[in-house]
C-alpha positions as CSV (number, residue, x, y, z in Angstrom):
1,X,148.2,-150.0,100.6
2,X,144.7,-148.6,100.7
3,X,142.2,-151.1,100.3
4,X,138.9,-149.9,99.5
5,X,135.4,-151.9,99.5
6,X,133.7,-151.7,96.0
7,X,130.4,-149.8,96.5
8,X,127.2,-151.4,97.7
9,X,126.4,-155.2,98.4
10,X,129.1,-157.7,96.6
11,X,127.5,-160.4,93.8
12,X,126.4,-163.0,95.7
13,X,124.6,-166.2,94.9
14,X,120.9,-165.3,94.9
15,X,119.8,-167.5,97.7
16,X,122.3,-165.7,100.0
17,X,121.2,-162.4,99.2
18,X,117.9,-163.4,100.0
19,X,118.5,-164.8,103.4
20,X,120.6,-161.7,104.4
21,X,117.3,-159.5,103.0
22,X,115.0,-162.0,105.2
23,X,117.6,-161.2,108.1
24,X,117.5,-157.4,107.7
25,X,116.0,-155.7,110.2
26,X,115.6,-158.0,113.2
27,X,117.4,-157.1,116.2
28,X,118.5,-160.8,117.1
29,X,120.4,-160.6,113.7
30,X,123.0,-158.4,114.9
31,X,124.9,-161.2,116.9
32,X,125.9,-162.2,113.4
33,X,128.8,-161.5,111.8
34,X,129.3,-162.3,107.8
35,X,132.8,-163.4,107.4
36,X,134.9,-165.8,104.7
37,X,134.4,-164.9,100.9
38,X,130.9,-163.1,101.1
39,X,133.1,-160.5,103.4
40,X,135.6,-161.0,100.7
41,X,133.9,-160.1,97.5
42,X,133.8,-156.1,98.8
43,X,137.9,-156.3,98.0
44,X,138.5,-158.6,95.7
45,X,134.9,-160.2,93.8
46,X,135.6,-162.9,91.0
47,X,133.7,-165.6,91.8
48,X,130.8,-167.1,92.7
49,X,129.8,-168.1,96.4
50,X,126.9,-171.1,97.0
51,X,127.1,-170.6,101.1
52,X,128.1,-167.8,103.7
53,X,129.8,-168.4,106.5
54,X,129.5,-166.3,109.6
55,X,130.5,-165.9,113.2
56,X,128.9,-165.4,116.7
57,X,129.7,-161.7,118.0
58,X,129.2,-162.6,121.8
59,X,128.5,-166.5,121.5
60,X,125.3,-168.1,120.4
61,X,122.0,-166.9,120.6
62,X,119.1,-169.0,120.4
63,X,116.7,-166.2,119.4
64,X,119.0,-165.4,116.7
65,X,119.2,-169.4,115.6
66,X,115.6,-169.0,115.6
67,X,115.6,-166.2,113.4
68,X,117.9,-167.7,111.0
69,X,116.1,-170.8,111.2
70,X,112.6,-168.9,110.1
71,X,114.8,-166.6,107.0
72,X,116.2,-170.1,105.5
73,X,112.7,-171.9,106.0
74,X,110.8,-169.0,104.3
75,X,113.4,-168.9,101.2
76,X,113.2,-172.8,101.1
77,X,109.3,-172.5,101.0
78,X,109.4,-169.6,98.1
79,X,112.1,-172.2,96.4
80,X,110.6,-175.6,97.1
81,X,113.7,-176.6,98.8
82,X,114.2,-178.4,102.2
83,X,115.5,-177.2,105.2
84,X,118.4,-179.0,107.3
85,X,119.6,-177.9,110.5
86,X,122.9,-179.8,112.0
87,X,124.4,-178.7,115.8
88,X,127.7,-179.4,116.9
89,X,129.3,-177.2,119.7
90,X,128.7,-173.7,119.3
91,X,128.2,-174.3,115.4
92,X,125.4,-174.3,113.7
93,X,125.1,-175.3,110.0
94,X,121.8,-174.6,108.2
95,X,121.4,-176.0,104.7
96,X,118.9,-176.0,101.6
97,X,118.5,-179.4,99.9
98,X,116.9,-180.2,96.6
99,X,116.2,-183.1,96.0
100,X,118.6,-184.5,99.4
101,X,121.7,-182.6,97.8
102,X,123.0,-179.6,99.4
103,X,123.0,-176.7,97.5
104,X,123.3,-174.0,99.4
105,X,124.5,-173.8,103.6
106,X,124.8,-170.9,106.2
107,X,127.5,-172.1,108.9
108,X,127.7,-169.7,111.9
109,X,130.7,-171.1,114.5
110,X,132.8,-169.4,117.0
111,X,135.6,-167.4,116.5
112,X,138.1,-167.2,119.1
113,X,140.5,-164.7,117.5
114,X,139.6,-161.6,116.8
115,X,141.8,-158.9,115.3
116,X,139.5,-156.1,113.9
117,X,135.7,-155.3,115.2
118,X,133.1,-156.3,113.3
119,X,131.8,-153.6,110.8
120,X,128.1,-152.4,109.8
121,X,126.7,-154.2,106.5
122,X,124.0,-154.0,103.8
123,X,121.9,-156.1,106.1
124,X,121.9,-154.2,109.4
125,X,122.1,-155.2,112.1
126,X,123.9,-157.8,110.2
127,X,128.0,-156.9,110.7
128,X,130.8,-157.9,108.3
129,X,134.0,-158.9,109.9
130,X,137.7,-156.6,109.2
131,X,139.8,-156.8,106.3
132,X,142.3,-157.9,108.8
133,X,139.9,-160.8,110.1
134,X,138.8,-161.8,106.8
135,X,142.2,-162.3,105.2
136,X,143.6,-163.8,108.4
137,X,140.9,-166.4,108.6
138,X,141.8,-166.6,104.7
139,X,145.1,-167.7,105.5
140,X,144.2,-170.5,108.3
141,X,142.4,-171.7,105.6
142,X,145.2,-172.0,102.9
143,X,147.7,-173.4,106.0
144,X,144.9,-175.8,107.7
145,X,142.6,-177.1,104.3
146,X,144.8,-175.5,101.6
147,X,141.8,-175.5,98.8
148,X,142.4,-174.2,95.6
149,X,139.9,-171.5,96.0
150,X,141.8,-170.5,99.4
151,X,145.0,-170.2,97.7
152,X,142.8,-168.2,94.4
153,X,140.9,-165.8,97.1
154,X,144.7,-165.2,98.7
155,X,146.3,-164.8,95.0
156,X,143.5,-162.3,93.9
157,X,143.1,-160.1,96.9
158,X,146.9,-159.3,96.8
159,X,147.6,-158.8,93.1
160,X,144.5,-156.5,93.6
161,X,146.3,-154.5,95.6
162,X,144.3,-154.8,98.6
163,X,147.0,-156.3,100.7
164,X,150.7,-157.5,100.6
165,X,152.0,-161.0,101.1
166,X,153.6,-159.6,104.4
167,X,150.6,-158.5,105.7
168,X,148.5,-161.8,104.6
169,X,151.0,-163.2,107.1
170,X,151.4,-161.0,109.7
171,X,147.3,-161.1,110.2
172,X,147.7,-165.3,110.3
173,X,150.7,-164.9,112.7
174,X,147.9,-162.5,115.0
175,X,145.9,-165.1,114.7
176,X,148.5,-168.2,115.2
177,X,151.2,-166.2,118.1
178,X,152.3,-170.0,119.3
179,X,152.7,-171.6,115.5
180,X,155.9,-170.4,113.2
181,X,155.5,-169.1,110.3
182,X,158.1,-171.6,108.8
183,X,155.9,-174.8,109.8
184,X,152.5,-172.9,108.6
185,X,154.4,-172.1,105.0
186,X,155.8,-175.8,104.9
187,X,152.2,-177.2,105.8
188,X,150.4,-175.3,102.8
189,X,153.4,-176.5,100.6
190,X,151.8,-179.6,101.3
191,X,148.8,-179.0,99.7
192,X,150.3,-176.8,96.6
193,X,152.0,-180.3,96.0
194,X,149.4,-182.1,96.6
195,X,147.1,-180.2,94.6
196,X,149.7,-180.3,91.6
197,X,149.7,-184.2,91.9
198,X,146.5,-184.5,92.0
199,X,145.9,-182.2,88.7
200,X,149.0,-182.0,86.6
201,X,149.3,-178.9,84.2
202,X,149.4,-181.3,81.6
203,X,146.4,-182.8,82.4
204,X,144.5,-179.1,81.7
205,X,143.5,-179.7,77.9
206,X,142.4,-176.1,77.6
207,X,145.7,-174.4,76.6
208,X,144.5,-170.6,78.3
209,X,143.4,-172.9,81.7
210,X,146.7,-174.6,81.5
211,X,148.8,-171.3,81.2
212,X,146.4,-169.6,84.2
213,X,147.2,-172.5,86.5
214,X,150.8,-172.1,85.6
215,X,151.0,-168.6,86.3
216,X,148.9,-169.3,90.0
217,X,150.9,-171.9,91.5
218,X,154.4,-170.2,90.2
219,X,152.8,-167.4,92.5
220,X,151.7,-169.2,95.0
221,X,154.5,-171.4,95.6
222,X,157.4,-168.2,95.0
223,X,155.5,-165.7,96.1
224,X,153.2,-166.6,98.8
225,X,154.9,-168.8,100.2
226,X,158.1,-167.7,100.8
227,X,158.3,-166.4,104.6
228,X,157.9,-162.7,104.5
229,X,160.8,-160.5,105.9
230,X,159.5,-158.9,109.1
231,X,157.2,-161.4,110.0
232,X,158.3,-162.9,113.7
233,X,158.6,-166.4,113.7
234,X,156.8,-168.1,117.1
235,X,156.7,-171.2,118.8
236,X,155.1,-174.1,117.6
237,X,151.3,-174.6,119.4
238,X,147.6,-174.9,118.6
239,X,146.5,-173.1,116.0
240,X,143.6,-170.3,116.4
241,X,141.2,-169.3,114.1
């Protein structure tokens, strides 16, 4: 396969584009690096996005907190929004509030697997993180919190062509060497099954929404989540990210 990045910056939710502009530019800014969806959207961009997640490229800066800090607080100002600022560990979580109710956070942690280095953005010195890391992290997410927008951004970024199912795990396996593959793809059958109890496909009134959920989880659960051929199974341990 040879995934390509669609030209220029991805659709993003307006508030993150101006944060990113508000970040351009400032030195600090380039211990950032943009990863989750936002770092998606250049392979596979079908949906909307209200936060950006991002990770420390050395470990945290408070120069760049600060800068973040002032780019949120000036969009908030322009916006008449509040700012919030929560700390725990290395990770920092800063969110605009209307009104008390979140509508928008940037979450900046620590990554401790790293597969791919970072790569220039829009935003310089502002990086994006690899395919490799973005799809990787991607799949934690389906095996660890098993959303169905992590199993949607998995689903559309292979039937897109940008990767195969086989390498969706292979990059999770890089990331996980002490978990098998086996116990990963029964944990995120949890939460298919879960998800399916929760929200029947008979409980989808709308006859095209009921046929497209169909369709996913038949995917998801035959198709993604059967263990890939070539993928080395590994012993069970803590799980990386």
């Amino acid at each position: 396969m040879n995934p390509r990045a669609s030209d220029g910056p991805p659709r993003a939710d307006s508030l993150a584009l101006e944060i990113l502009d508000g970040l351009r530019g400032r030195p600090e800014a380039g211990e950032i690096v943009l990863g989750g969806y936002f770092a998606l959207k250049r392979f596979a961009d079908y949906r909307a996005t209200n936060d950006l997640d991002a990770w420390w490229r050395t470990g945290r800066v408070e120069h760049t907190m600060q800068t973040v800090r002032q780019a949120m607080a000036d969009v908030a100002a322009r916006h008449n929004l509040e700012l919030a600022v929560r700390e725990w560990g290395e990770t920092a979580s800063f969110e605009l509030l209307d009104g008390g109710r979140k509508i928008f956070s940037f979450q900046i942690a620590v990554r401790t697997a790293t597969l791919s280095p970072p790569e220039p953005s829009e935003w310089h010195p502002v990086l994006l993180e690899g395919l490799s890391d973005t799809v990787g992290s991607k799949m934690n997410a389906v095996v660890q919190r098993g959303a169905p927008r992590d199993f949607l951004d998995i689903r559309e970024t292979v039937t897109r062509g940008v990767v195969s199912v086989a390498q969706c795990w292979d990059w999770w396996a890089r990331k996980n060497p002490r978990v098998s593959v086996a116990q990963a793809r029964a944990q995120a059958l949890h939460h298919l099954e879960a998800l399916e109890q929760r929200r029947p496909l008979n409980a989808i009134e709308d006859a095209a929404a009921r046929a497209a959920a169909q369709v996913a989880r038949e995917w998801i659960r035959h198709t993604l989540l059967l263990t890939p051929p070539g993928v080395a199974d590994h012993e069970e341990g803590e799980h990386g990210r």
